[in-house]
C-alpha positions in Angstrom: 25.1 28.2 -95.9 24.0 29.8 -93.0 20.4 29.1 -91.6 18.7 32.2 -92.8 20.6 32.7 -95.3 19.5 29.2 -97.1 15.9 29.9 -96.2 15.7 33.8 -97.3 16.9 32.0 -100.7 14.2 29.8 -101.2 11.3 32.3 -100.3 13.3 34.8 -102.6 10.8 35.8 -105.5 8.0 33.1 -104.6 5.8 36.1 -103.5 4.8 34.7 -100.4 2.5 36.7 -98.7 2.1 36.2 -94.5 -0.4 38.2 -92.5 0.2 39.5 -89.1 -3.0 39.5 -86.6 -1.3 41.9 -84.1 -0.3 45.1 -86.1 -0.5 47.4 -83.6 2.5 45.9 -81.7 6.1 48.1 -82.7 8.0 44.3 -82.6 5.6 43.2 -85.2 4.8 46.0 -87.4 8.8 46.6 -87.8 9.2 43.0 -88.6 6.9 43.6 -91.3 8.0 47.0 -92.4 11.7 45.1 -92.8 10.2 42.3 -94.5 8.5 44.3 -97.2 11.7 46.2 -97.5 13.7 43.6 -98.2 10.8 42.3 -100.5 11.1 38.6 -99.0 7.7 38.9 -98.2 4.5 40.2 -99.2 3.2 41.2 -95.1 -0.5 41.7 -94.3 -0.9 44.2 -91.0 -4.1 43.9 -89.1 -5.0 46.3 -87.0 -6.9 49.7 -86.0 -5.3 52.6 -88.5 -4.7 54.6 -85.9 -3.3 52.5 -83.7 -0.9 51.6 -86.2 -0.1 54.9 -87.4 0.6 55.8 -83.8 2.7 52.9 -83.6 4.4 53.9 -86.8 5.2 57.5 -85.8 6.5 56.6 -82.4 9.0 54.1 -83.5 10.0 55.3 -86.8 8.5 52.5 -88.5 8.3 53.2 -92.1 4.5 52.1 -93.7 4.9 52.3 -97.3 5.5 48.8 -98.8 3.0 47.4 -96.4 -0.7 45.9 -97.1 -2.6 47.3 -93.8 -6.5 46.4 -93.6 -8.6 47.6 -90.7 -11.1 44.4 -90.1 -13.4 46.6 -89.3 -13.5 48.3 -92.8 -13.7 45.1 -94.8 -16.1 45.3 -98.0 -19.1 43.9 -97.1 -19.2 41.5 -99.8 -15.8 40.0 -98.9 -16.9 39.9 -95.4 -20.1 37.7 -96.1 -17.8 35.2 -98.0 -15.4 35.2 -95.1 -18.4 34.5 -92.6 -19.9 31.8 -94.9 -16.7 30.2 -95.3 -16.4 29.9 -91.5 -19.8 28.8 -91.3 -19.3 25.6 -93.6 -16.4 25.4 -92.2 -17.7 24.3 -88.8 -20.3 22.4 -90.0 -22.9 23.3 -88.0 -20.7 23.9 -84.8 -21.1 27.7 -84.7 -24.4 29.8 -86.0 -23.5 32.4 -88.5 -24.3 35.1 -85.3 -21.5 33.6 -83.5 -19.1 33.4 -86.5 -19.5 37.1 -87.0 -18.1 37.1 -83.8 -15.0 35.2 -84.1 -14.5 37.3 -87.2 -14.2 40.4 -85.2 -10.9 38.4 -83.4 -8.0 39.3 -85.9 -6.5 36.1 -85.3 -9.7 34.0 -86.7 -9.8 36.9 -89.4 -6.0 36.0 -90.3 -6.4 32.1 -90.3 -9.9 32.5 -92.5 -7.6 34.7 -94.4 -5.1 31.7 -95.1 -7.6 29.0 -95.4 -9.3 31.2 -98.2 -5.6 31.5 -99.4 -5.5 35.2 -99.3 -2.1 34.4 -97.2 0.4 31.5 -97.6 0.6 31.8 -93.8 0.3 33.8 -90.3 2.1 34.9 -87.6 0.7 35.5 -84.0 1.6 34.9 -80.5 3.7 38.1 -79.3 0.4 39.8 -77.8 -1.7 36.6 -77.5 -1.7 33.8 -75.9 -0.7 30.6 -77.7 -3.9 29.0 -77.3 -5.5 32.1 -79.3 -3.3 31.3 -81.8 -3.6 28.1 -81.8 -7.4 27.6 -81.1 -8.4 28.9 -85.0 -5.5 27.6 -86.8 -7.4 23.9 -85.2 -10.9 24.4 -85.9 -10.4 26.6 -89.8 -7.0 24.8 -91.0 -7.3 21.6 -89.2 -4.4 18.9 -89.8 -3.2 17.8 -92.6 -4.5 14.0 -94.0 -3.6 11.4 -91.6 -2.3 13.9 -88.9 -4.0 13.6 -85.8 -2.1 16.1 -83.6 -0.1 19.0 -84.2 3.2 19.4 -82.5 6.1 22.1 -81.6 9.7 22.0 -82.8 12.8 23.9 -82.3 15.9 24.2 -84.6 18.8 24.3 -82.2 21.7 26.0 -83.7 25.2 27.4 -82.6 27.5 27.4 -85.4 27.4 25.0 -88.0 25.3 22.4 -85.7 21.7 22.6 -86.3 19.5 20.2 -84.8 15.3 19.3 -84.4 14.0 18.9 -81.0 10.2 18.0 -80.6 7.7 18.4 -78.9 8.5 20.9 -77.1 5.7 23.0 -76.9 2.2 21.6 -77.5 1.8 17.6 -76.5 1.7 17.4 -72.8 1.6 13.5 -72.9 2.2 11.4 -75.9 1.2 8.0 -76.6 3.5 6.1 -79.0 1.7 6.5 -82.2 1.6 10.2 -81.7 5.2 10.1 -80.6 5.3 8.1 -83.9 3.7 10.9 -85.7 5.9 13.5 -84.4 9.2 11.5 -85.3 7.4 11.9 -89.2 6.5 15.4 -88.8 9.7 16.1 -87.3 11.8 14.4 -90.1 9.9 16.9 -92.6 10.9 20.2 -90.7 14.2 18.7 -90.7 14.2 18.8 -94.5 12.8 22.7 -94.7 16.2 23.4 -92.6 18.3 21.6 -95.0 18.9 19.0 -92.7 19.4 15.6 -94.1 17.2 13.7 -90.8 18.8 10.8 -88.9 15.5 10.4 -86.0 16.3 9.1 -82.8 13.2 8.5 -80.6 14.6 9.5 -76.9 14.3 7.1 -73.8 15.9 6.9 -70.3 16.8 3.3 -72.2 19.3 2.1 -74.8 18.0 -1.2 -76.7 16.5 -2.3 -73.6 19.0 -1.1 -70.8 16.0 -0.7 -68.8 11.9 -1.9 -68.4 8.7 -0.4 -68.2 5.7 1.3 -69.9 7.6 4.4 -70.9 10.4 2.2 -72.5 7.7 0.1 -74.7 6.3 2.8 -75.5 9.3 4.2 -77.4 9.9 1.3 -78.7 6.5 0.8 -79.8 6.6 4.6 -81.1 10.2 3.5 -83.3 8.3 0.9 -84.7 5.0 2.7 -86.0 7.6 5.6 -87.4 9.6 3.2 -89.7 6.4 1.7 -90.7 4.7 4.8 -91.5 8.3 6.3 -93.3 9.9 2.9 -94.3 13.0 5.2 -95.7 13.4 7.3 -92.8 16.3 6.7 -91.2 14.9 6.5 -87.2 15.9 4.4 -84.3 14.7 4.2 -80.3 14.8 3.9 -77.8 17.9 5.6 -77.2 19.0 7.7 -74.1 20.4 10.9 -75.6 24.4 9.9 -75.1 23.4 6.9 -77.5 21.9 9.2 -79.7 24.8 11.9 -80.3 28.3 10.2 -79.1 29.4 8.4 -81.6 31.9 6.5 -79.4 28.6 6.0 -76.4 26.7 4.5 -80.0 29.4 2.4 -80.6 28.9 0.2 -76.7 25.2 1.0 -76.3 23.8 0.4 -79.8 26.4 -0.8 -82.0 23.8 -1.9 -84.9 22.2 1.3 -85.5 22.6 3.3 -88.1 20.8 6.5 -86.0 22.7 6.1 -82.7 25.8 8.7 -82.8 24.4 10.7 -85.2 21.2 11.9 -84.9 19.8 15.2 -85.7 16.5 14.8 -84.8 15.4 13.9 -81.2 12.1 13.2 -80.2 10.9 13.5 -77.1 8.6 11.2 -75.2 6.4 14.0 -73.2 6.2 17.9 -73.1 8.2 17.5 -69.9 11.5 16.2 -71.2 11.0 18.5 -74.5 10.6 21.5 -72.7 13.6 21.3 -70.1 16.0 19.3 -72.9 16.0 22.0 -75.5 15.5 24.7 -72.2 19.3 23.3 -71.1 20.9 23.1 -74.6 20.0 26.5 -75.1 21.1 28.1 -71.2 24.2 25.8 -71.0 25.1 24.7 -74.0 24.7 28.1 -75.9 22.6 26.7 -79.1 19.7 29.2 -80.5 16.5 27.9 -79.9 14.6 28.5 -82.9 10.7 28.3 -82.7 8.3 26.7 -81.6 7.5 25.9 -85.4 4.1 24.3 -85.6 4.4 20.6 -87.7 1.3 19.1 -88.8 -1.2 21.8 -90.0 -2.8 22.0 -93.5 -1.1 25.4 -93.6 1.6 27.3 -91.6 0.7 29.4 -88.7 3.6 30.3 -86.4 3.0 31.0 -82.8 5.4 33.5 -81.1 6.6 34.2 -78.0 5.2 37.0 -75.9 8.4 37.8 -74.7 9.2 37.9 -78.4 11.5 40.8 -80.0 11.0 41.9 -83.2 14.5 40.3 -84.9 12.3 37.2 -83.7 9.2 38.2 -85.6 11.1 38.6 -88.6 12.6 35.0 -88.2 9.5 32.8 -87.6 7.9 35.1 -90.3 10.7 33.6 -93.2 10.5 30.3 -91.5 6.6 30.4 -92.3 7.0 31.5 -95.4 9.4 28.6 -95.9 7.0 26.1 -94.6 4.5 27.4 -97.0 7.0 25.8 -99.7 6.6 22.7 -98.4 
């Protein structure tokens, strides 16, 4: 079954409801008219009325299925739960002046919104900058039990070959028990995509074809994985020939049961991340699908500001989907 096809499936009927910070934005407020057209999802708009009706009229966006709430016309009452929320929430690291503050961001109003479970999820990112995105969904939703780090993944696909690459978007360095913890994460998404995950933990070394620290640490990072999943099918260090070929596998690692056909790669640092899935996608064609943030309490999906709104539509599904999960 095709990608969005499969996950439009499981979403179908589960009322999921995903609110959108950035309502004002034609990409996003069309994603969400479409959305609520199709009835996938239940969207929440954010934004000045005006502004959005503006945005509306311009672009022939229609309005009527959609939940649209001005934060600045909240109830009062619902605001003050929202603020003391926030406040316990930080635990003394903010005073309830300065939460009122953060409140008056839409993107700290939309991840209170989801911690408070008045959304399964949010999408931002095609006005902001990641780090606004990503800044709230840290301090409100936090990681999940035993997570330390979150991390970004892409689903590579071109025809029926769909693959996880991570991280590729948040971890600038990785030491190997968070390279460890992003081979788990990793392995999850993987399942959300209906992909069965074989893990290979990348290296500029097969088995030892070559020394150093970055080597041991992959091969440190392979070992704390299979401890942490003992059923996970995951092997490293591998160069990425090892990993995919099945007839390189067969010289370079003829033991493993990862090597040749892995469908999850992980990446040792941002760098290689970044410019592996970067070439797959320019040269060899595949659809980089993402990032998808892996290891929050609760999906929030940072876009793209260079984002279109057939994307928005995408990574809004795809957080639904994760809300599943």
């Amino acid at each position: 079954m095709e990608l969005f096809d499969s996950l439009k499936q499981k979403i179908d009927g589960k009322g999921k409801s995903i609110v959108f910070p950035e309502g004002e934005d034609a990409r996003v407020l069309g994603a969400a008219s479409r959305l609520a057209a199709e009835g996938l999802i239940k969207p929440i708009v954010l934004g000045d009325m005006t502004a959005i009706q503006a945005t509306a009229s311009a672009n022939d966006i229609d309005l009527s299925k959609l939940n649209l709430l001005d934060p600045t016309m909240i109830p009062s009452d619902v605001h003050q739960d929202m603020l003391d929320a926030l406040v316990e929430r930080r635990k003394g690291k903010n005073t309830p002046e300065q939460a009122a503050e953060m409140l008056k961001d839409p993107n700290y109003l939309g991840t209170m919104m989801v911690y408070m479970d008045q959304a399964d999820g949010m999408v931002s990112g095609a006005v902001h900058a990641t780090g606004d995105t990503v800044r709230p969904a840290l301090q409100i939703i936090k990681t999940k039990s035993g997570v330390k780090r979150i991390s970004g993944a892409f689903i590579m696909q071109k025809g029926d070959e769909r693959y996880v690459f991570a991280d590729c978007a948040i971890n600038i360095e990785l030491d190997a028990a968070g390279m460890a913890e992003v081979a788990t994460e990793s392995a999850a998404t993987a399942k959300i995509f209906d992909i069965d995950p074989k893990v290979a933990m990348l290296s500029f070394s097969t088995k030892g074809s070559a020394k150093g620290e970055m080597v041991d640490k992959v091969r440190e990072a392979t070992a704390l994985a299979k401890e942490a999943d003992p059923d996970l099918p995951v092997d490293g260090e591998l160069q990425f020939d090892a990993a995919f070929v099945a007839s390189v596998a067969a010289q370079k690692a003829p033991d493993s049961k990862v090597a040749g056909h892995a469908n999850v790669f992980v990446f040792p640092e941002l760098q290689s991340g970044n410019i592996g899935y970067k070439i797959a996608q320019r040269f060899g064609g595949f659809e980089a699908i993402g990032p998808i943030l892996q290891g929050l309490n609760k999906p929030v999906s940072d876009l793209s500001r260079g984002c279109n709104e057939e994307d928005v539509y995408k990574v809004a599904i795809i957080t639904a989907a994760q809300s599943l999960a």
